[in-house]
C-alpha positions in Angstrom: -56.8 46.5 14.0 -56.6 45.4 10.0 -52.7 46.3 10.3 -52.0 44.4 13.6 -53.8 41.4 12.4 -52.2 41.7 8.8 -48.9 41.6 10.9 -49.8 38.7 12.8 -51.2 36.8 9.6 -47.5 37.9 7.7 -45.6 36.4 10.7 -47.7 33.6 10.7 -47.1 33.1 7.0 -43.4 33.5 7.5 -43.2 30.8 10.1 -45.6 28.3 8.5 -43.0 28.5 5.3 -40.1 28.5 7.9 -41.7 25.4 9.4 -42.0 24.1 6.0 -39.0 24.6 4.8 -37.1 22.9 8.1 -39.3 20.0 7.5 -38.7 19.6 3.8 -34.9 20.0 4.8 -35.2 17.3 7.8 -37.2 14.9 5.5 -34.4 14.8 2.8 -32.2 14.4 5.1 -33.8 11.9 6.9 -34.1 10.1 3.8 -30.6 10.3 2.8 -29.5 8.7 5.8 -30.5 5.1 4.8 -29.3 5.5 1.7 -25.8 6.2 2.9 -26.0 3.2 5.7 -26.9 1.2 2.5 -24.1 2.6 0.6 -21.7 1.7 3.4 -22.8 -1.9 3.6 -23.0 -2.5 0.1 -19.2 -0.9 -0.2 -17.4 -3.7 2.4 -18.9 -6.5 0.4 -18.1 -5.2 -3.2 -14.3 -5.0 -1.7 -14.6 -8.5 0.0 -16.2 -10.0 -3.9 -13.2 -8.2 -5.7 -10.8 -9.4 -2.7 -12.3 -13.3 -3.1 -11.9 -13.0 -7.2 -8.7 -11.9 -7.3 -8.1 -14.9 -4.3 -9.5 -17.6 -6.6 -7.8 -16.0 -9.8 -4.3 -17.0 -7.8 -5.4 -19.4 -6.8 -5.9 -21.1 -10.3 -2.9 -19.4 -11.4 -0.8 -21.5 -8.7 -2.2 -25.1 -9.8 -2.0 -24.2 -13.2 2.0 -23.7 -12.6 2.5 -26.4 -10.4 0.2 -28.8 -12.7 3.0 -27.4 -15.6 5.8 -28.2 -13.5 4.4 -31.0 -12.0 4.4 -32.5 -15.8 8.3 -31.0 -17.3 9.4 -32.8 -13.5 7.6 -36.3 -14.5 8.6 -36.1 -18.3 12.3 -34.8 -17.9 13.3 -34.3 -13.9 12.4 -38.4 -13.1 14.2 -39.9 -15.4 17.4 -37.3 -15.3 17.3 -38.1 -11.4 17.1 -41.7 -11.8 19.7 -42.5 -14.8 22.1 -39.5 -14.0 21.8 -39.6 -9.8 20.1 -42.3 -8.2 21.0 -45.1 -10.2 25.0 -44.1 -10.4 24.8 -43.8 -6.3 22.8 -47.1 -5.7 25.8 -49.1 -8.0 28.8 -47.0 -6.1 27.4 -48.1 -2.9 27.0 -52.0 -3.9 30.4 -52.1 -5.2 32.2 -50.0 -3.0 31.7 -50.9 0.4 30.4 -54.3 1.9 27.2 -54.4 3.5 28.4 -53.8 7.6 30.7 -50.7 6.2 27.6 -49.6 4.5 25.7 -49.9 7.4 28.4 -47.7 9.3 28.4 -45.1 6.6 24.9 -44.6 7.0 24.9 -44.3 10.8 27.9 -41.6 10.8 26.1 -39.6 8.4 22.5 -40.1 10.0 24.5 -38.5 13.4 26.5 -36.1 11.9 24.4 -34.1 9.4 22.5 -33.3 12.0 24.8 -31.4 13.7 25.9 -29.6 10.8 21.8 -28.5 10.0 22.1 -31.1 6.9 18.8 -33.3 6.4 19.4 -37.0 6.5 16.8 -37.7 4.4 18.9 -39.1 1.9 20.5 -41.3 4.2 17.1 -42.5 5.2 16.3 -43.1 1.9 19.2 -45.7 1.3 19.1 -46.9 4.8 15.2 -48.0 2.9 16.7 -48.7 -0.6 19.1 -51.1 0.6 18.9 -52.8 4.0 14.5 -52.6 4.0 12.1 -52.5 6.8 13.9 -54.3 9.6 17.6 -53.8 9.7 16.8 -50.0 7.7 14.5 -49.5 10.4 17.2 -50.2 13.3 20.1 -48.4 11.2 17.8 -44.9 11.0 16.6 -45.8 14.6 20.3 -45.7 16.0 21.5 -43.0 13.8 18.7 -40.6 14.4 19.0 -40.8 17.9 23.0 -40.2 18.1 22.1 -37.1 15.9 19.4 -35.9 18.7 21.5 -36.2 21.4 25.2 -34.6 20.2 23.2 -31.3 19.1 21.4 -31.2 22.0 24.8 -31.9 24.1 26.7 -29.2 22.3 23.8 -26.6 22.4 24.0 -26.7 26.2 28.0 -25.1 25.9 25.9 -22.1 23.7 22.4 -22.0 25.8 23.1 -18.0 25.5 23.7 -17.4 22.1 20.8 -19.6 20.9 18.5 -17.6 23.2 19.8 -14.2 21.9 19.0 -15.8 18.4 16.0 -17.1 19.3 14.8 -13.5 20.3 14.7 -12.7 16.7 11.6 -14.7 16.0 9.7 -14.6 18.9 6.9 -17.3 17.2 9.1 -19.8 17.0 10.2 -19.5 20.6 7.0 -19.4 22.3 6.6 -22.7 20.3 9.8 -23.9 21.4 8.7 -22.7 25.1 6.2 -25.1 25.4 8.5 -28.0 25.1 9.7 -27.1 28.7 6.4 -26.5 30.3 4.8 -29.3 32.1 5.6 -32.3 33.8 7.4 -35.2 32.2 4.7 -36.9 30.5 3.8 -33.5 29.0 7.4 -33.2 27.6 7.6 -36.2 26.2 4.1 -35.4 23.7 5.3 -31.7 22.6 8.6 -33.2 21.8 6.7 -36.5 19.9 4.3 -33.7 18.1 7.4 -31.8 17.3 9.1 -34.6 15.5 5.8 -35.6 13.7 5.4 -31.6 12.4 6.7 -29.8 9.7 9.2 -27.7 12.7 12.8 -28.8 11.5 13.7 -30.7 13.7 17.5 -29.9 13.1 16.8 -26.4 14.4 14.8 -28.2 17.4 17.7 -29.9 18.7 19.8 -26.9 19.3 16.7 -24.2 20.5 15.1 -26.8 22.8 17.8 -26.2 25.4 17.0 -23.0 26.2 13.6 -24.5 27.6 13.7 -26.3 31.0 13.2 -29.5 28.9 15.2 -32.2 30.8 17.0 -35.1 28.9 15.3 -38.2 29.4 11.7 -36.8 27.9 13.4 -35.2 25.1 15.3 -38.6 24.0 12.0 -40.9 24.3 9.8 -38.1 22.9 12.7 -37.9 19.8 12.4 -41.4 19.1 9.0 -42.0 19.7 8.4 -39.1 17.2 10.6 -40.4 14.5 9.0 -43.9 14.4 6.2 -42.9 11.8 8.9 -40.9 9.7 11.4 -43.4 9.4 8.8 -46.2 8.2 7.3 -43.2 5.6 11.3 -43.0 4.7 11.9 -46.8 4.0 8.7 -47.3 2.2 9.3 -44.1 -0.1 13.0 -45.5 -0.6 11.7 -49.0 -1.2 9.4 -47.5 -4.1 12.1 -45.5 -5.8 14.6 -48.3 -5.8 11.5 -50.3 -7.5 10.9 -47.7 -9.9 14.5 -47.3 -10.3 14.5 -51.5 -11.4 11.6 -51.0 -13.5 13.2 -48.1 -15.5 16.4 -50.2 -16.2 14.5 -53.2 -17.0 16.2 -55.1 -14.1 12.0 -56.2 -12.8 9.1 -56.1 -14.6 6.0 -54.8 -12.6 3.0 -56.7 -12.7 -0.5 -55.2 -12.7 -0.6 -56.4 -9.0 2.3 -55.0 -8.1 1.2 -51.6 -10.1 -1.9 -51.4 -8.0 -0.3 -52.2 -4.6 2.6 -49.3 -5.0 0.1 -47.1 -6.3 -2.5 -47.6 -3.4 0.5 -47.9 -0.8 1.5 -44.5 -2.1 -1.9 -43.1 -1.6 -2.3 -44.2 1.9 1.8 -42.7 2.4 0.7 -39.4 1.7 -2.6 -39.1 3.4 -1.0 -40.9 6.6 1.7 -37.7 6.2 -0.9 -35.2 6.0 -2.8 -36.5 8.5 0.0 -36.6 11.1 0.8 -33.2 10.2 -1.9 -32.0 10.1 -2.7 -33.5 14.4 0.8 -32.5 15.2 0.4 -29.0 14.1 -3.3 -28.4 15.4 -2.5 -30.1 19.0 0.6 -27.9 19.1 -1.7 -24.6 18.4 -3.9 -26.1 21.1 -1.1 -26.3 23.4 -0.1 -22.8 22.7 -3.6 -21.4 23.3 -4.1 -22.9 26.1 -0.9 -21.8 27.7 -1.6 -18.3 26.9 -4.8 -18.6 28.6 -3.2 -19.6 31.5 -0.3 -16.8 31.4 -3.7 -14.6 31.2 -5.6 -15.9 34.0 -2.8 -15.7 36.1 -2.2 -12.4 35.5 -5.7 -11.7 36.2 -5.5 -13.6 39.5 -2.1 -11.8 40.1 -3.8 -7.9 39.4 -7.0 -8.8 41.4 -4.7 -10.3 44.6 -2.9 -7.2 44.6 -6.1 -4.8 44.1 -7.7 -7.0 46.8 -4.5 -6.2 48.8 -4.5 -2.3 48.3 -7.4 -1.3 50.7 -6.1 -3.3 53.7 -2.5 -1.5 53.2 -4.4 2.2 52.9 -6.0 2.5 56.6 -2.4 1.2 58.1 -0.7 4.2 56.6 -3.5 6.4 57.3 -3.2 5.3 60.9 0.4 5.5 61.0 0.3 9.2 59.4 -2.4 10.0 62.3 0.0 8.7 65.0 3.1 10.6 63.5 0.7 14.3 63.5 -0.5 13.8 66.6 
């Protein structure tokens, strides 16, 4: 009896320190576990603090540079643009043409650089310098409009190659797409928006005619879009040709005058951005919520056709019943 119950006492012993020894194991692993979930938590936000360092560090970089350039532009780049450029161009055009040929020149090159994927900024600029708000204003008006319509015109005789080149940035053409979706009143407002946006618009008038857009919205959306840029263009040409006068001694600014360009130029800008900044939002709206729609009806289009599926099965199983028997 003493060696059976020092046999059950030894394998009691054993299994106690087994138990033991399990439990010790399971308790430091157990307590390694949070220690690891805290090591993975802690891990994602070191990267994203190093990430949002190195962000602002760029960041600083980039308007450091552009404050340096900014300053060699304003100290040498102004006045080489206006003595050497701008000034040379403003007396070739008073003296070499009367004011109607001018006026001529300026159209012709307003209608043709578009075809050609040239801005006509600069034309809008003199168009400002030299005729001012109203007849400037009806000289851009006409020649932006003849340089809408011919690219549009000629991008109709190559609707297949501008698609196949289109296909290379798919983006761009799904913003493009949405000018063609809609009714008329909804072409007319993505065509407005995409005047108003940072899109170039010479690109625009050759890729919109892969769209279903149909003529009439695109012309009044065109020109109701441009109407914002070409004042922004007069005004901006009207201040350089008064800063140009200034530099020459030709007019001497007065502290009213200072303040009004200065402010003027202020609300310029922020009128810019702020179109700019609507024009590209409401486009992205746009977007979404056509893909929404593409979604929804696909949706609609799988459920209809699951829906469909069970009323087509006991119809062939009938039919296969009638052919066995």
């Amino acid at each position: 009896m003493t060696q059976e119950s020092s046999e059950v006492l030894e394998k009691h012993a054993n299994s106690g320190s087994h138990l033991r020894g399990s439990s010790e194991y399971v308790r430091l692993v157990i307590s390694d576990e949070p220690r690891a979930v805290e090591a993975e938590i802690l891990q994602p936000q070191a990267e994203s603090r190093i990430k949002s360092f190195w962000w602002w560090m760029k960041c600083f970089l980039w308007c450091f540079v552009i404050v340096i350039l900014a300053l060699i532009l304003m100290k040498w780049g102004v006045p080489f643009f206006f003595e050497k450029i701008l000034y040379p161009i403003m007396e070739w055009e008073a003296t070499a043409f009367g004011r109607p040929v001018l006026a001529l020149v300026l159209v012709a090159s307003l209608a043709l650089f578009p075809v050609f994927l040239i801005p006509s900024g600069p034309s809008m600029w003199l168009a400002g310098m030299i005729f001012g708000y109203d007849f400037g204003f009806f000289i851009i008006m006409v020649g932006t409009t003849i340089g809408m319509v011919l690219p549009y015109l000629i991008g109709l005789l190559f609707r297949d190659r501008i698609h196949q080149w289109l296909m290379r940035w798919p983006q761009n053409a799904t913003m493009i797409r949405l000018a063609g979706e809609g009714n008329w009143f909804h072409q007319f407002q993505v065509v407005a928006l995409f005047r108003v946006s940072p899109f170039p618009y010479t690109i625009f008038n050759y890729a919109v005619v892969v769209t279903n857009m149909r003529f009439w919205p695109y012309l009044c959306g065109s020109v109701a879009g441009m109407v914002p840029e070409a004042f922004i263009y007069i005004y901006s040409g009207r201040l350089i040709k008064t800063l140009a006068d200034a530099q020459y001694g030709k007019h001497h600014l007065t502290t009213v005058e200072i303040v009004y360009n200065i402010i003027s130029f202020v609300v310029a800008i922020v009128t810019t951005i702020a179109f700019t900044v609507y024009a590209k939002r409401t486009l992205n709206e746009l977007k979404i919520a056509g893909s929404n729609e593409e979604v929804t009806y696909a949706s609609e289009k799988g459920c209809f056709e699951m829906e469909k599926l069970p009323l087509e099965k006991p119809k062939q199983r009938s039919f296969s019943y009638n052919f066995s028997r």
